[in-house]
C-alpha positions, 0 to 999 in steps of 0.5 A: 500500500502506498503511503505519504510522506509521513509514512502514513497509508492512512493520509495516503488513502484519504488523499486517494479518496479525496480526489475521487470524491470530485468525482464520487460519493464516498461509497463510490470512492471507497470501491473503486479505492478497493479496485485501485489498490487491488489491481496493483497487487495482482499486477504485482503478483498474478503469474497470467497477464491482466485484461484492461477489459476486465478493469474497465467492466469493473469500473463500469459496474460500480460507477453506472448507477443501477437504473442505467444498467437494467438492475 
């Protein structure tokens, strides 16, 4: 996990949500956090090499809201 200067991942992850909070409200900001710092590991440690597709369907799904996506 990232973390600021101070050495903090918690000053680090509420900077991350902050600027995802321009964007989103704060459930939003935390999934997609969540998949932010998930996508690393698995970028880190997966032995078979990841589909940006299935990164944007990710993204896709959390960010639609319902309505839009026929639920």
């Amino acid at each position: 996990m990232g973390a600021d200067a101070s050495g903090s991942p918690h000053a680090w992850m509420r900077q991350s949500r902050t600027s995802l909070g321009r964007h989103f409200d704060p459930v939003t900001c935390r999934m997609l956090d969540a998949l932010i710092e998930d996508s690393f590991l698995h970028a880190a440690l997966d032995t078979e090499q990841h589909d940006r597709a299935v990164t944007a369907e990710a993204v896709a799904r959390i960010t639609t809201p319902r309505s839009v996506q026929g639920r």
